[in-house]
C-alpha positions in Angstrom: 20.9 3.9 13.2 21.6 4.5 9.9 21.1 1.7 7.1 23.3 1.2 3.8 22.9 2.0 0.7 22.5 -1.8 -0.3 19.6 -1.4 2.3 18.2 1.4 0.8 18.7 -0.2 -3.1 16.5 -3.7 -1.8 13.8 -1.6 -0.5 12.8 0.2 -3.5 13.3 -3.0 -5.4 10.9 -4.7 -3.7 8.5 -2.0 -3.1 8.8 -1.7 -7.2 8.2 -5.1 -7.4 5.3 -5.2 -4.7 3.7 -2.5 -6.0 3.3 -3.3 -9.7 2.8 -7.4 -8.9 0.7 -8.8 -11.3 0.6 -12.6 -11.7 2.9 -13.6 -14.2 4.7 -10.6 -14.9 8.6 -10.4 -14.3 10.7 -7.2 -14.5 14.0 -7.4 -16.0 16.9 -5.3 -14.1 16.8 -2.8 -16.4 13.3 -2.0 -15.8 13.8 -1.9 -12.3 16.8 0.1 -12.1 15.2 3.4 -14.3 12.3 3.4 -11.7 14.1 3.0 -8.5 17.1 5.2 -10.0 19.3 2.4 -8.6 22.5 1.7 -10.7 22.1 -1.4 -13.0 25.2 -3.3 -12.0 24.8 -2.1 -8.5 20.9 -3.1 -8.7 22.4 -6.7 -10.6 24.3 -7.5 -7.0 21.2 -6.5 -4.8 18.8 -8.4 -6.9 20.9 -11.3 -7.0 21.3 -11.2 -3.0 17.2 -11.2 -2.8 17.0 -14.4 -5.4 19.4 -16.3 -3.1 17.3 -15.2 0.6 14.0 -16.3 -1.7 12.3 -13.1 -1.8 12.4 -12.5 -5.7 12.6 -15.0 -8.4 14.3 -14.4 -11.5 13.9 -16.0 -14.8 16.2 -16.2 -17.9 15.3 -15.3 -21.2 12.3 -13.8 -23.1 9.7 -12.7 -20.9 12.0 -12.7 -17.9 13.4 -10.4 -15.0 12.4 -10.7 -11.6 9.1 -11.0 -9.5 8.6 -11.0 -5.8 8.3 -14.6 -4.8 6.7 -13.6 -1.2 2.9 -12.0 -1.1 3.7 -8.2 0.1 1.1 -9.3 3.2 3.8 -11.6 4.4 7.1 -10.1 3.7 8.6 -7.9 6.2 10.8 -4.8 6.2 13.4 -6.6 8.3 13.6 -9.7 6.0 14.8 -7.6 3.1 17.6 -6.3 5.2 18.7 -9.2 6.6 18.7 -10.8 3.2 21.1 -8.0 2.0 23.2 -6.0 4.7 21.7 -7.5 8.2 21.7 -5.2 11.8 24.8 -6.1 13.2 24.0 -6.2 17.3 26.5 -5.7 19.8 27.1 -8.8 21.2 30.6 -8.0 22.6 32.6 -5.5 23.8 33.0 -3.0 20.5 36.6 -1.9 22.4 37.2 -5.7 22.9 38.3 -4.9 26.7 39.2 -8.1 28.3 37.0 -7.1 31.5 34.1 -6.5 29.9 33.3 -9.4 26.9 29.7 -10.2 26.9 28.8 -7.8 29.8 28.5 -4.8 27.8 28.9 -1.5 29.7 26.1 0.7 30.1 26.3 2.7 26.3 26.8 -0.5 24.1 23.9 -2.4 26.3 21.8 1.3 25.6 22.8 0.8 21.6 22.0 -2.7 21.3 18.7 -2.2 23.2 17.9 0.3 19.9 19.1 -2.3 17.3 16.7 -4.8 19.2 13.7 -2.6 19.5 14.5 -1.3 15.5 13.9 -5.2 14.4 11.1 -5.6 16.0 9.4 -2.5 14.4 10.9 -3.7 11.4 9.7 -6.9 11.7 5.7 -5.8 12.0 5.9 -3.5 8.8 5.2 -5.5 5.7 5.5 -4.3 2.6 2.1 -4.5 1.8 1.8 -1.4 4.7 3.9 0.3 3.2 2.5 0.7 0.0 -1.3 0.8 1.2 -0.3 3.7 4.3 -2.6 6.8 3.5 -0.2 9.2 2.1 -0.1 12.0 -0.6 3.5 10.1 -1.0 3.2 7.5 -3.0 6.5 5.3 -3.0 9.0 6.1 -5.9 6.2 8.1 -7.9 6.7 12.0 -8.7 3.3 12.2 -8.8 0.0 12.5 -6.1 -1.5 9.0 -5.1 -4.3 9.3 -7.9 -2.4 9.5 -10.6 0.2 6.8 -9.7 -2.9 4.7 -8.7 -4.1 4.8 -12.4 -0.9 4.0 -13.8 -0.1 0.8 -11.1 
C-alpha cells in the first residue's frame, strides 16, 4: 500500500505541530514548511484540509499560524489521512465485471483484507507514540534524540 504525497505532507505537519506544542503558540505556514521541507503553497492546501477535518486551528494575523487542535494522546495516524487523501477500500469489482459486483474475487477480497487490517494499525498509533517511541531517530530532526530534545 503505498500512501500519497498529500499523506506524507499531513504527517510531518502534524508531527511538527505535535512535537513543538506549547499552549498558545501557533506556527504560521512558513514556519512549517522550512522544517517539514514541504512546499509552501503545497503545505497551504494540506493545512487548509486539516483546519476543515478539525485537527489544526489556524488563526489570522499577528501571532497567528496554525496549532494542533487535538492532544497528540488522542489523535490518530489514520485520522490525518482520512482528513486529507483517505484509504480507498475495494468495495466493488475494480474490473467492474457484471458477475462479480460486491462479491469480490479472491485477489481484491485479499487487498481489501490489507487496507482493513492497515486502518486498524493506523488507527492505534497516535501521534503522541510516534514522537515518544525510543529511537536514535528523532522525527524531522538531523540530529540524535538529545540534541533535538534540548531544542523542542
Amino acid at each position: 500500500m503505498f500512501f500519497s504525497v498529500t499523506t506524507e505532507y499531513a504527517l510531518r505537519a502534524v508531527v511538527f505541530l505535535a512535537i513543538n506544542k506549547a499552549e498558545g503558540t501557533a506556527y504560521t505556514s512558513q514556519d512549517i514548511s522550512e522544517t517539514t521541507k514541504v512546499p509552501g503553497a503545497y503545505l497551504a492546501k494540506v493545512l487548509q484540509a486539516l483546519s476543515r477535518a478539525g485537527i489544526v486551528t489556524s488563526q489570522r494575523g499577528l501571532g497567528g499560524g496554525f496549532a494542533l487542535a487535538i492532544d497528540p494522546n488522542e489523535l490518530n495516524i489514520l485520522q490525518v489521512i482520512n482528513a486529507v487523501d483517505p484509504i480507498k477500500r475495494i468495495k466493488t469489482c475494480p474490473l467492474k465485471l457484471d458477475t462479480h459486483g460486491v462479491n469480490l474475487c479472491p485477489l481484491h477480497k485479499e487487498l481489501d483484507m490489507v487496507m482493513e487490517n492497515a486502518e486498524a494499525v493506523l488507527a492505534k498509533a497516535t501521534l503522541a507514540s510516534l514522537i515518544e517511541t525510543p529511537s536514535t531517530s528523532v522525527p524531522l530532526c538531523n540530529e540524535l534524540r538529545e540534541t533535538c530534545a534540548k531544542r523542542c
